[in-house]
N, C-alpha and C positions, 0 to 999 in steps of 0.2 A: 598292874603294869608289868611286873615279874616275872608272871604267868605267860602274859601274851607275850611278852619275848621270845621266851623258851619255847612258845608252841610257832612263831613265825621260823625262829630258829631250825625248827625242826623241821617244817614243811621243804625247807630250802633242802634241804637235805635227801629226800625221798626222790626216788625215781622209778619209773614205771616196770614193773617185769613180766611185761607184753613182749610182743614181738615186735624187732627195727628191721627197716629194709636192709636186705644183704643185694652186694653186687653179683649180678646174673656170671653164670662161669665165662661168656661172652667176652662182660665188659670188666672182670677179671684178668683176663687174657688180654685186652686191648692197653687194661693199664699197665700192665707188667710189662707188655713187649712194644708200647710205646717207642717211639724212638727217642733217645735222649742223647744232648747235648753237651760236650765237656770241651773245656780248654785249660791249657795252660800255660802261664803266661811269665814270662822271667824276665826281670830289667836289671841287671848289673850295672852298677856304676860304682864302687867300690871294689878296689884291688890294690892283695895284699903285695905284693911284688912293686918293687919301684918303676920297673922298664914301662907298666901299663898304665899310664896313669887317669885318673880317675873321673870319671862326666859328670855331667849335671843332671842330667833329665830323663836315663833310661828307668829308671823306678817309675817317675811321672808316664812316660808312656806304659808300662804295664799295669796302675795304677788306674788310667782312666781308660785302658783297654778295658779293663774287668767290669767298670763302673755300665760300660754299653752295653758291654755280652750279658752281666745280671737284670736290664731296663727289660723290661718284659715287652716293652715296644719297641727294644733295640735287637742285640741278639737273643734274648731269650735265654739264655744257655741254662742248664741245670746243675752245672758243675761246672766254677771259674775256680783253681785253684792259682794262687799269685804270688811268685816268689821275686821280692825286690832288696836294692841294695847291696846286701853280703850275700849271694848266693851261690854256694860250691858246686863242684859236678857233682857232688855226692848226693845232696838235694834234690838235682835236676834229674839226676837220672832215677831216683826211686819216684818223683812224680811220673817219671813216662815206664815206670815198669808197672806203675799201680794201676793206671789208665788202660793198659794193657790187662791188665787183669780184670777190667771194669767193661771195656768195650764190648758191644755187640757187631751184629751186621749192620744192623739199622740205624746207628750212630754216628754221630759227627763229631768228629776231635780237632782241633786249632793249636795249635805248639807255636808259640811266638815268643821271640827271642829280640832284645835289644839291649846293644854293649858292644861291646870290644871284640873284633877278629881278627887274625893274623892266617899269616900263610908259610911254609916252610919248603923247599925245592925237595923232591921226591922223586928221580932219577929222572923220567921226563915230562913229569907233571906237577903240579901243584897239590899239595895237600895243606888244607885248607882247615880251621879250630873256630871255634865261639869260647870265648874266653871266659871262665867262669873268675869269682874273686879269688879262690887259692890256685889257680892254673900258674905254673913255673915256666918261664921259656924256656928250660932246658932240659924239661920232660913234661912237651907238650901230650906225649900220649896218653900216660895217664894223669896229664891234670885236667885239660882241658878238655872239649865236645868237640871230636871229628864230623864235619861237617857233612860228609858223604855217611858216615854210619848215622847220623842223626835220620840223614834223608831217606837210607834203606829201610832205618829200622821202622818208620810211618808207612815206607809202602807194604810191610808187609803184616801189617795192623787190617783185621777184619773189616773196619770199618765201611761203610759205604761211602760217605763222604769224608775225607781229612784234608787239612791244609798246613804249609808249614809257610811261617811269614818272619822275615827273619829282617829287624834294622841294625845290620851292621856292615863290616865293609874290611876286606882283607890284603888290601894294597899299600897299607902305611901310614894312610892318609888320612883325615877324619876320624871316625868311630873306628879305628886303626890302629895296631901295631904290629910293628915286622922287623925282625933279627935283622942286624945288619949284614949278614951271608945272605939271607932271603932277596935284599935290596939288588946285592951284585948278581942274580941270578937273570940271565938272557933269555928264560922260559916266556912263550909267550902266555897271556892270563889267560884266555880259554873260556868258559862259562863255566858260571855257579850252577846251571842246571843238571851237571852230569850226575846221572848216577848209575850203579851198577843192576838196576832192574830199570823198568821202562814203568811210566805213571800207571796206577790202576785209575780204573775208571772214576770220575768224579774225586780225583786228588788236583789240588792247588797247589803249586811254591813260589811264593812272590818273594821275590830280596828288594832292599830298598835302594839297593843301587846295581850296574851292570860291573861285572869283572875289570880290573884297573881302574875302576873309580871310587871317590870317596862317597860315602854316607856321612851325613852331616846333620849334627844336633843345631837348635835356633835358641838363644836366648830368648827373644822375639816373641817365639812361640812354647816357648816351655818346655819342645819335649824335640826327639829326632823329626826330621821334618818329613818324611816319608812317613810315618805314623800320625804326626799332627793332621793330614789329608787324608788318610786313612779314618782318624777319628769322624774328620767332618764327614766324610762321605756316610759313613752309618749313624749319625746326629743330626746333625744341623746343616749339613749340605745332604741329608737323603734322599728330597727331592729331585733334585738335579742329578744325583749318583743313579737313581732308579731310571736307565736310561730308556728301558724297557716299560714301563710304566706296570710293572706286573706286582707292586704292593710289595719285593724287597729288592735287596741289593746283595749282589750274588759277589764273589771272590774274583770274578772278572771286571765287573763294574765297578767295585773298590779299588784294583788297581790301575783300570783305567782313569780312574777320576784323581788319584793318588800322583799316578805316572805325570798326568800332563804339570799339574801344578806343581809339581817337585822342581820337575825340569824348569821350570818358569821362574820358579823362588831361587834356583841354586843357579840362574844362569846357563846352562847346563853343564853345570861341574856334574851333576848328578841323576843318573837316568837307570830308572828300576827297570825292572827286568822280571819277565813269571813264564812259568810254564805250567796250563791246566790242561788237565783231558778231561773234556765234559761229553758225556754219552745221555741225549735223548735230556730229561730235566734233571740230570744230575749234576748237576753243577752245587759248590759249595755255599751258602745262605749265609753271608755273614749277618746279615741281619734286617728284622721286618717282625712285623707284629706273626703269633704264634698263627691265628686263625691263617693269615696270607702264607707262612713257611707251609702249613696243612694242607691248604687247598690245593699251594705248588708242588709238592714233593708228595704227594701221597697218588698211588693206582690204586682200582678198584675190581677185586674179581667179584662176577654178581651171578647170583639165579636168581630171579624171580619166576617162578612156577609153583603149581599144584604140585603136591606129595605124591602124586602120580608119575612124576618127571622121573626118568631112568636115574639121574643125577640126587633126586631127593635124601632126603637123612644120608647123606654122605660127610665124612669130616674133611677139609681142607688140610693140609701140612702145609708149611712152608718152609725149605730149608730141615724138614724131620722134628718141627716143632708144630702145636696142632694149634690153628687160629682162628678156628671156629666151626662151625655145621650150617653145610645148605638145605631147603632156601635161604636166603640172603644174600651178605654183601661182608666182603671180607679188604679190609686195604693193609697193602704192602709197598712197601719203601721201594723206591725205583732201584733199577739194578738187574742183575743175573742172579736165578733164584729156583731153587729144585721144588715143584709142583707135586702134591700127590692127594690123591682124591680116594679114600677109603669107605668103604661098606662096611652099615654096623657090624660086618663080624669080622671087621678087619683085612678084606682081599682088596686087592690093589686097581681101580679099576683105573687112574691115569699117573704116571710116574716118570715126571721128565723135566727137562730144564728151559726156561724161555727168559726173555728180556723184559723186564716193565718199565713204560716210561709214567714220567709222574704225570699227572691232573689227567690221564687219561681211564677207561672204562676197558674194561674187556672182558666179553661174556662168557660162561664156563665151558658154556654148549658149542664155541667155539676153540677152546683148549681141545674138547676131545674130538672134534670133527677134525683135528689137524692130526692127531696121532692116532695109532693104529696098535691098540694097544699097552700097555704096561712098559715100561724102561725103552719107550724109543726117547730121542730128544724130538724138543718142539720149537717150531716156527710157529706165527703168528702174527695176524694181521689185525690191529686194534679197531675196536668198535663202538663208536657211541650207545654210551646208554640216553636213553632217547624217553619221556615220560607219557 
């Protein structure tokens, strides 16, 4: 019996040293340059300063924001990082410097923020904080999250798709606090949308309420209530949030489903407010099964041809990065994107810029029947692939 131990033992142990399938350099490339998904998600309700005092429920909304974007039927996301509770700027801001350091082109980033905001009079404007737990009201600049440098600093993030979704509110009132100098201030509120660049393409910013009004947490509901509608719409109201019936629910459709029921709950104390620039299918995916984000958000450049084709054993770049070799079929993320089509021995034979939109086809042989040559730019009129 002793015997046969030690020799079952053993067996368990052995493994083959044959050869294992390896990934073709192809589907290498496809996983590497996948597009990936990151958020980060902050819920302060703890602060150290007397004047701010302290919520109930903004951890619970980062908390069960995270829970939706990790459901692989929800957001999907591949990176939820979640800071709740005691969260410093110090915190906050090495998350959105790391993300930065991590982001692609093909990526999609979410920065959501719920807690406390304030606003301070800036000669004839508003200048505007997200209040972290050690933020000081009497040196908001460096304690606190300037509200416009938050907003610049996303739009000038590679990403293709970001969004910034922010439940707080900087009139006093609600998820509120404001100096009483700020209160005697005759500035009219103006909009949370200003910022000092204009949106890139496929950027989202939804606040959970409009300028001079309050943002307001629910016992009721657990958590700010502009985010509790937000949750349903990517859970348990996706149904009805998917107004479009296209398998997700995009950053427009969440805040539309958000918007009306806020206003409805709060009487209308409370009415959000967004500004998106969506070009062609790029609009931001809060959430949908991964296959449905795929199908919606991904173009296709294709040959199908004999090795005979002008175009044959050619490599694709996209952006100066190489995504495969025709024949075939190469998918790239919607957006504005530098083309270049190289012969094996490396001469340039198309080299320009065009626009893709997603779930669409478009043929190669049609890229270069539109330019004339190496480094023009390119227009482009998409084309069904057709079987």
């Amino acid at each position: 019996m002793a015997l046969l131990l030690v020799a079952c033992s053993a067996k368990q142990d052995l493994r083959s040293k044959g050869f294992t399938d390896a990934l073709s350099t192809q589907d290498a490339l496809n996983r590497e340059l996948e597009p990936r998904r990151h958020a980060i998600l902050v819920g302060v309700d703890q602060y150290d300063a007397p004047l701010f005092g302290n919520l109930l429920h903004a951890a619970n909304d980062a908390t069960a924001l995270a829970e939706v974007f990790r459901d692989p039927r929800g957001g999907g996301f591949d990176t939820v990082h979640v800071l709740t509770g005691e969260a410093t700027r110090e915190q906050i801001i090495d998350s959105l410097r790391a993300a930065r350091a991590e982001i692609r082109r093909e990526d999609t980033l979410i920065f959501y923020f719920s807690g406390h905001g304030t606003r301070v009079p800036d000669g004839d404007r508003w200048r505007r904080f997200l209040l972290t737990t050690d933020s000081r009201a009497n040196n908001l600049e460096t304690s606190a999250l300037d509200l416009a440098v938050v907003q610049d600093f996303l739009a000038e993030l590679p990403a293709a798709r970001k969004a910034l979704i922010v439940d707080a509110c900087f009139n006093g009132d609600g998820k509120s606090v404001v100096r009483p100098d700020a209160l005697e201030s005759t500035l009219a509120d103006g909009s949370l949308l200003q910022t000092r660049f204009a949106l890139s393409p496929g950027e989202a910013h939804l606040f959970a309420t409009s300028a001079g009004r309050a943002s307001r947490e629910s016992d009721k509901l657990g958590h700010g209530v502009y985010t509790y509608y937000l949750l349903e719409a990517m859970s348990w109201g996706f149904g009805e949030a998917d107004v479009d019936e296209d398998g997700v629910v995009t950053a427009w459709e969440a805040h539309d489903f958000a918007r009306g029921r806020t206003i409805r709950f709060t009487e209308n104390a409370q009415i959000p407010e967004a500004a998106l620039r969506v070009t062609g299918e790029g609009d931001v995916i809060l959430a949908g099964s991964r296959d449905e984000r795929r199908r919606r958000e991904k173009a296709l450049v294709y040959l199908y041809a004999s090795n005979n084709h002008p175009l044959a054993n050619t490599d694709v770049l996209v952006d100066g990065r190489p995504r495969g070799a025709l024949p075939g079929t190469v998918s790239i993320a919607p957006g504005r994107h530098r083309i270049e089509l190289r012969s094996p021995e490396g001469d340039a034979l198309v080299d320009g810029y065009m626009s893709f939109s997603g779930n669409r086809s478009y043929a190669i042989e049609d890229i270069q029947r539109v330019t004339n040559g190496p480094s023009r730019a390119m227009g482009i009129t998409p084309t069904t692939l057709t079987s």
